[in-house]
C-alpha positions in Angstrom: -31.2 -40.0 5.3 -34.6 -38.3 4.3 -34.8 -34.7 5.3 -37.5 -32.6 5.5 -37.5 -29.3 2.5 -39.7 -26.5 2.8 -40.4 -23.9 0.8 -40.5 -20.9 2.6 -43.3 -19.1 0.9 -46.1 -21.5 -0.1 -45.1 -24.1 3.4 -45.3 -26.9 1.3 -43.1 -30.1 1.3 -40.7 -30.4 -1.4 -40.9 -34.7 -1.9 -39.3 -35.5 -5.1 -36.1 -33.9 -6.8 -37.6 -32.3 -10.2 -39.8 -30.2 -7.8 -36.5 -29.0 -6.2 -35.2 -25.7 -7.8 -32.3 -23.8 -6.2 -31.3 -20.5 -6.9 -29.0 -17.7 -4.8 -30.5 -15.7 -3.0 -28.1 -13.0 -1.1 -25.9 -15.0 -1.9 -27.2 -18.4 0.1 -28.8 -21.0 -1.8 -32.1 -21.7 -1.3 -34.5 -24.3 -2.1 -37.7 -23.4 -4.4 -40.8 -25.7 -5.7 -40.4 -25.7 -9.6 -44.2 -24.1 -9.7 -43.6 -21.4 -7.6 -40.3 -20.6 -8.9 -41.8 -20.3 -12.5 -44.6 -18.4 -11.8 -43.0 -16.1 -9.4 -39.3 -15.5 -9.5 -38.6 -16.5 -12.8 -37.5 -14.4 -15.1 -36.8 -11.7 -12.2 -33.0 -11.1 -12.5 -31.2 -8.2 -9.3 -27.9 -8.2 -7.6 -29.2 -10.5 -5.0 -31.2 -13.1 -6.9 -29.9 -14.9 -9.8 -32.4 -16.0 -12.8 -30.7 -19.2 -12.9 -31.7 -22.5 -11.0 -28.0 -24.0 -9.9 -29.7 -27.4 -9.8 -30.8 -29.2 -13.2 -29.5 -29.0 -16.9 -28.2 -25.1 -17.1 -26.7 -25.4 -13.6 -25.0 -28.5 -14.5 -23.5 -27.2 -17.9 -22.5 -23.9 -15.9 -20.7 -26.1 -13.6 -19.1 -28.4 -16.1 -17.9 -25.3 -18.1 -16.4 -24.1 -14.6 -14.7 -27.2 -14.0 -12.7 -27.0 -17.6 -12.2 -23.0 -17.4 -10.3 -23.8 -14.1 -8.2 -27.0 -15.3 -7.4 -24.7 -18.5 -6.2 -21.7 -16.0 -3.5 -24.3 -14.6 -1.9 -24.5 -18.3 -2.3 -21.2 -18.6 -0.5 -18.4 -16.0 -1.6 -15.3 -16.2 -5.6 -16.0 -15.9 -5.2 -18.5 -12.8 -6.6 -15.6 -10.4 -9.7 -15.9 -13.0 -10.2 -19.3 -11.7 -11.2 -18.4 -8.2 -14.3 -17.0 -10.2 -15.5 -20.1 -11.7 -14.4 -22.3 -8.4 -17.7 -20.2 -6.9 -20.0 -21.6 -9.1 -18.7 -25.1 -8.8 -18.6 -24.4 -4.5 -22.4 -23.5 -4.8 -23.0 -26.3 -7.0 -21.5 -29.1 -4.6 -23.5 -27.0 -1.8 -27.1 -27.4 -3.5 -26.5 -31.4 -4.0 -24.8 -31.9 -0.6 -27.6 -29.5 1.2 -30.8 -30.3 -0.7 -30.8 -32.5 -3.2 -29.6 -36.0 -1.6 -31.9 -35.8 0.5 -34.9 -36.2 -1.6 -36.0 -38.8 -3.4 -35.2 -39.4 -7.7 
């Protein structure tokens, strides 16, 4: 069930979850070390690149806020087109775990 991460910049193997970052790139996720994300991308903020890693404790509150926006839009008519907005974030989320995360070791 291993498989192989790279980082696409530095080569290097990414071995054990808290060096995985993931963050949206042109609108794929992709996988980052935590060093090189920090020194290079962090704090960079375009269209194409978010500042926020979906993996780890902001992702995972992003998410969770998400999940109760979108139960909240079925009470509530008129803002359950909004929903589709935060169904994204959750759809990226689910992505990074099934994708890269599960795959590396705790």
């Amino acid at each position: 069930m291993n498989k192989t991460i790279y980082f696409d910049k530095c080569l290097r193997e990414i071995t054990v979850r808290n060096d995985l970052v993931t963050a949206i790139l042109f609108f794929e996720v992709v996988p980052y070390h935590e060093n090189c994300y920090a020194k290079d991308l962090k704090g960079v903020k375009t269209l194409f690149l978010d500042n926020q890693p979906i993996n780890g404790f902001s992702g995972n509150f992003v998410t969770l806020l998400a999940i109760l926006f979108c139960i909240g839009c079925f009470f509530y008519e008129p803002m359950k087109y909004l929903s589709i907005i935060a169904i994204i974030q959750i759809i990226y989320r689910l992505y990074s775990y099934f994708v890269f995360e599960r795959h590396i070791e705790k």
